[in-house]
N, C-alpha and C positions, 0 to 999 in steps of 0.2 A: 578574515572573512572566509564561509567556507560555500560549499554547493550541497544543499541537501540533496538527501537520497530517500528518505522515509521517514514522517512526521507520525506524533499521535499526541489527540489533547486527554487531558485529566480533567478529572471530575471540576476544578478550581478554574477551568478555563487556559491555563497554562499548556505548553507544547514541547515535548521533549522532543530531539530533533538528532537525526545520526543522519551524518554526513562524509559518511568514507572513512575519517579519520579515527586518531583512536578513544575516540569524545565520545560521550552521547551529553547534548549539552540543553538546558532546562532556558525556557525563554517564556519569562511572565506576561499576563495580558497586557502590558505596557510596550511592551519590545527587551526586555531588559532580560540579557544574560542573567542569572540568579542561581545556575548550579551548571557545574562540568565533571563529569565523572569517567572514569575508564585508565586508560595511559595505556603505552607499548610496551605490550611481550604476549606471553602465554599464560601469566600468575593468574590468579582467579580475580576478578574485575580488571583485567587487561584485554586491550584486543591485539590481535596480529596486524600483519603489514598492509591488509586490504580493509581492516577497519572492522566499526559499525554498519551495517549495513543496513537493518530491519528492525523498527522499533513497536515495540504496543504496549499499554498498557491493560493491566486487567482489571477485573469491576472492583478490586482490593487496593488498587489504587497500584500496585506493584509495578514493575517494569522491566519488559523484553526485551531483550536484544539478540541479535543473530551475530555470531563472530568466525566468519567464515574461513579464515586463515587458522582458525585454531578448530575448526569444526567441532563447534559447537553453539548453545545456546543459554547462555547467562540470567540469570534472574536477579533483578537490584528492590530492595524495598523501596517505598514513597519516600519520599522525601528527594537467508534468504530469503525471501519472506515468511512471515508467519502471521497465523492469525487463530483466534479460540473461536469456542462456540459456549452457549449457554450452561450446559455442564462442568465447563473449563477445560476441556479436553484441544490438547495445543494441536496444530496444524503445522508441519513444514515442509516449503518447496523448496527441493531439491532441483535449483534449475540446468546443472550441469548434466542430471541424468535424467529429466522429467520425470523424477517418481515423488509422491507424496506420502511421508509418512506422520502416522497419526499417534502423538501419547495422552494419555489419561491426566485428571489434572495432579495425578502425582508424580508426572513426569517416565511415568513409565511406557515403555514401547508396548504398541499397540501393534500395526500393520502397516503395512506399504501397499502404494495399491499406482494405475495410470502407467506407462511408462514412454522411451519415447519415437514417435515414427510420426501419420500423419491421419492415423485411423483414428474412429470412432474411443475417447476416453486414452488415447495417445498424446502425447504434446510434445514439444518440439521452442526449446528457451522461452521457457513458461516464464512469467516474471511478475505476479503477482496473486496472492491469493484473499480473498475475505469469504465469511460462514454468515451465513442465515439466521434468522432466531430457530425455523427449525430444522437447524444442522447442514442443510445444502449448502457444497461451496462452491462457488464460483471462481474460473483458473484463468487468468489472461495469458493465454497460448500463441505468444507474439510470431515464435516462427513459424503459424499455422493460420496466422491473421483473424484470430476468432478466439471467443468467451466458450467455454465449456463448463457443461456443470454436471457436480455427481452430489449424488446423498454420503448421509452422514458414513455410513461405510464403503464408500469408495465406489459405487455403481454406478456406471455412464448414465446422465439421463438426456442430455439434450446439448446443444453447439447452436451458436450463432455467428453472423460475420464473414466477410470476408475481405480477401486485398482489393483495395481501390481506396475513393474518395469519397464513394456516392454513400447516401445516409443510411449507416447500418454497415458498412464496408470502415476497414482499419488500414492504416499503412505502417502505422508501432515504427515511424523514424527512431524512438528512444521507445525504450522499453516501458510496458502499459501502466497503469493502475489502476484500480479499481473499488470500488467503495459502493455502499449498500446504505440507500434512502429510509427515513423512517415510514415510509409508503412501501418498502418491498424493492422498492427499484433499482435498478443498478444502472451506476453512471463508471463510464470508462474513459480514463482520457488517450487521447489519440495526436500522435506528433506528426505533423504533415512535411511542412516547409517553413516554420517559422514563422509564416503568416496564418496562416490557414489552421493552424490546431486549434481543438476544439474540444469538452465534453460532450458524450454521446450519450442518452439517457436508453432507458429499455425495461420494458417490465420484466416478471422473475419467468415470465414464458419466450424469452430473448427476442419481444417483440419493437423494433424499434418504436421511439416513443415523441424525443424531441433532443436538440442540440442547443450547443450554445458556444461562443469561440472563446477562449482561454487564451488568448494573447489581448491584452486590453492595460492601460497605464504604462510600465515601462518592460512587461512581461517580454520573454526569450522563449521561456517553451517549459513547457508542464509537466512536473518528476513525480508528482505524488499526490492526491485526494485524501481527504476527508469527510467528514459530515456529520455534525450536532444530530445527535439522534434524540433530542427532545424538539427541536427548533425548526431540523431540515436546513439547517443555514451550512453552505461550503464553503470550503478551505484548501486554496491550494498552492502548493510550495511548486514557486517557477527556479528554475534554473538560475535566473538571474538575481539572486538571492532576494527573493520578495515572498511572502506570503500573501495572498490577494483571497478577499471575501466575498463571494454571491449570495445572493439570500437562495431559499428552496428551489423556484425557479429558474436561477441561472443568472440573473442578471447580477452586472458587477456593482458592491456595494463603495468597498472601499480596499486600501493598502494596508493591512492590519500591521505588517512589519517590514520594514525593507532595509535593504544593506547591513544586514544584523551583522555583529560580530563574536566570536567567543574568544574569552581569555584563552 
């Protein structure tokens, strides 16, 4: 049994799933482990001693990984954070120095841009990213209690959020995630106490919008979002090895997977 740390689905409904270890391991819409790839070192499809960390897949069906002990970033065919945009052009958060740098989709270094303190397009154990259809990313800036966003070339444009509980305020108990509606919207989840976490929704002008709590069935506390971008239907990997499904508006559908295990 492991603890995710960062999910992403494929085109098939399927979810590939990196969980620390040196896995990233494939789990069909049944619940059924059906592919584990990776192992321990530095060789090339290996990870180091902190694992997989960050997974996505691209519109090619391909798949990302982040392998922070060996710093780098691995590409597996079909079969830190990061995230692309519409061009292919890859995104990576560098959360130990809050810098983001950006490559083309042929992997070539483009720019670095943010860095870290507690100003304006600053960030401070930044701990998740996703991109826009047009190009804006969005930064979960946990040690800063707030969502920051810049354009596709790295320009501050706007911050929301802050410390507390009240609605539109974060308290990032575990570090954030965050995920981008087929309406524009961005849902963030937020770790209170256990009881009390919740997704937080907000249009793309970091207005707050509406909430919903993410502790329901046998949930512990919430690692990671997703969202069917034809459906709007959520997905979220709890700590307590469950994946749990909402439809668009938040409410809980069902347990799509729980107590998974990988060979």
């Amino acid at each position: 049994m492991f603890k995710a740390l960062s999910f992403a689905f494929d085109g098939l409904g399927s979810v590939y799933i990196a969980d620390g270890t040196e896995h990233v391991n494939l789990i069909d819409s049944t619940g059924a482990t059906t592919l584990s790839f990776g192992g321990s070192g530095s060789g090339d499809g290996q990870f180091g001693i902190n694992g997989a960390r960050s997974v996505l897949v691209d519109g090619s069906g391909n798949v990302w990984a982040t392998d922070p002990s060996n710093q780098r970033i691995q590409k597996f065919s079909a079969a830190g954070p990061i995230a692309t945009d519409v061009a292919g052009n890859l995104y990576v958060l560098d959360s130990t120095y809050g810098v983001i740098r950006k490559f083309d989709s042929s992997r070539n270094y483009i720019r670095s841009f943010a860095s870290q303190g507690t100003g304006d397009g600053e960030l401070s154990n930044p701990s998740a990213i996703v991109v826009d259809a047009s190009g804006n990313m969005y930064v979960v800036d946990a040690g800063n209690y707030r969502i920051q966003k810049f354009d596709s070339n790295g320009n501050y444009l706007l911050k929301f959020g802050s410390q507390g509980t009240a609605d539109g305020q974060f308290t990032f108990g575990m570090p954030g995630d965050i995920a981008i509606a087929p309406s524009g919207d961005i849902l963030v989840t937020d770790v209170i106490d256990g009881v009390s976490d919740r997704v937080q929704r907000f249009n793309s002008s970091g207005a707050f919008q509406s909430k919903f709590t993410a502790i329901v069935a046998s949930a512990i506390s919430p690692t990671a979002i997703a969202i069917n971008q034809v459906t709007g239907v959520i997905y979220i990997v709890d700590y307590g090895n469950i994946i749990l499904k909402f439809d668009s508006s938040g409410n809980y559908v069902s347990t799509l997977i729980s107590g998974f295990h990988c060979e």
